[in-house]
N, C-alpha and C positions, 0 to 999 in steps of 0.2 A: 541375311544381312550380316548377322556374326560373324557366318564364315568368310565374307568377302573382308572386313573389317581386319579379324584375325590375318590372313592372307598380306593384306596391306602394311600390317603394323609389325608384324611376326615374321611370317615364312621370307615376304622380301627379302627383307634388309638384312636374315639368316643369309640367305643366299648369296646377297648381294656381298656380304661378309665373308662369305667363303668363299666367294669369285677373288677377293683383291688377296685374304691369304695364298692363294694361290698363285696369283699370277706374282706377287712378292716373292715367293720360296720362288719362282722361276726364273724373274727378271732383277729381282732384288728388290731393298726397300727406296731406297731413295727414286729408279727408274717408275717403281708404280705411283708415289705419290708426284713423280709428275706426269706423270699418265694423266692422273685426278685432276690436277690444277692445270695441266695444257687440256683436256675436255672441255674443263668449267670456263677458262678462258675461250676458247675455239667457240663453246657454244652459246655462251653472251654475245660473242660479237656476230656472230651467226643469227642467233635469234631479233638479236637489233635490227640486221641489218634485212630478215624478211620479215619483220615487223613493221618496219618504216615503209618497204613494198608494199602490205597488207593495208595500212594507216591512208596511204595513197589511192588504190584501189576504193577504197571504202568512201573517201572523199570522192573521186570521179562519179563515185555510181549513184551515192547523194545529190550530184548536183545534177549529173543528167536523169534524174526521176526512177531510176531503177532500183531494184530490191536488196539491201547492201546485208542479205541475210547469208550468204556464202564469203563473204569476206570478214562479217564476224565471227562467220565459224573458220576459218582459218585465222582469225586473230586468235581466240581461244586455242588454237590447236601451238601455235607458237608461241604463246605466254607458256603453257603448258611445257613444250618443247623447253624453253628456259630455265622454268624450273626443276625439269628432270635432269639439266645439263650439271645445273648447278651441283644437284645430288652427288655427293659421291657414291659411285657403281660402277658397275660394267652393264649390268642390264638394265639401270635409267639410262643413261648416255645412248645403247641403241635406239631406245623406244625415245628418245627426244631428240636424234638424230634424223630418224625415222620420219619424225613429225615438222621437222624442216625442209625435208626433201620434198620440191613441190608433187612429184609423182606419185613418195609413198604417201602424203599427205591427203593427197587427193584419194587414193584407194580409202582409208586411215578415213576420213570424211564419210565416204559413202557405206562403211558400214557401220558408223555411229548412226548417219541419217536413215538406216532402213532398219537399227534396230528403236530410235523414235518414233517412227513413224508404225512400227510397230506397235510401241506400248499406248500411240494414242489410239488403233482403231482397238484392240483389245479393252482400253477403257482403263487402263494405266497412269496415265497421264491427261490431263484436260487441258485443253486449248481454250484458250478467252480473247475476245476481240476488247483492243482497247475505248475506255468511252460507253462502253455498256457493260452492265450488272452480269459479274460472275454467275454460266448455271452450267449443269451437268447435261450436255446434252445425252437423252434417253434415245436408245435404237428406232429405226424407222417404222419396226413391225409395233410399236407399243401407242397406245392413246391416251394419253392423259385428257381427265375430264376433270377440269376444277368447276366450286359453285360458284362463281362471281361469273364465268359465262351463259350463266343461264337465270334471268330474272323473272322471279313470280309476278 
């Protein structure tokens, strides 16, 4: 967990720092910092404007009875999107560009949900239905014998 931390707070934004010196020595200073501000702009209004798609979507599917559990996970994934837009980078703006596209979005989706789905059968993560009492469901080969089901 450190090292991801580290990674996040550290190595990034080094990088990301050494991306925009560079592309400044290349293009100059003024051309890069509107590089930064035409992204941050492009990707507000971008992100608005599949967010307001997703907000829609998500309503439709509330009201016809259906699972609005893949349009919050793309709501998540374009909030997200926003705020790496906003970042200044050159490697947030892919990765929140990235997360806009409904394509790579959809890819982008389906390897978040199969590494979830992972850490729940591993036993990483617990699932709770709502309306009943939090428990750890125990593997199928295991039997639990409490004393209150068996009365002298």
């Amino acid at each position: 967990m450190l090292a991801r931390l580290l990674l996040l707070f550290i190595v990034v934004p080094a990088v990301e720092l050494f991306l925009l010196i560079e592309i400044g020595q290349w293009i100059g200073t003024l051309p890069t910092i509107g590089l930064i501000f035409a992204t941050g702009a492009l990707g507000a209004f971008l992100a608005k404007r599949q967010g307001l798609q997703v907000l829609t979507r998500l309503q439709t599917e509330l009201q016809t009875g259906r699972s609005p559990a893949d349009s919050i996970f793309d709501g998540v994934l374009v909030l997200l999107a926003g705020a790496l837009l906003l970042t200044p980078g050159i490697l947030t703006d892919i990765l929140g560009f990235l997360c806009l596209i409904p394509a790579t979005r959809r890819l982008i989706k389906q390897a978040l949900w199969s590494r979830i789905e992972g850490k729940i059968r591993s036993g990483q993560i617990f699932v709770g239905t709502p309306g009943r009492p939090f428990t750890r469901r125990e593997p199928d080969d295991v039997i639990i014998i409490d004393s209150d089901d068996y009365k002298t």
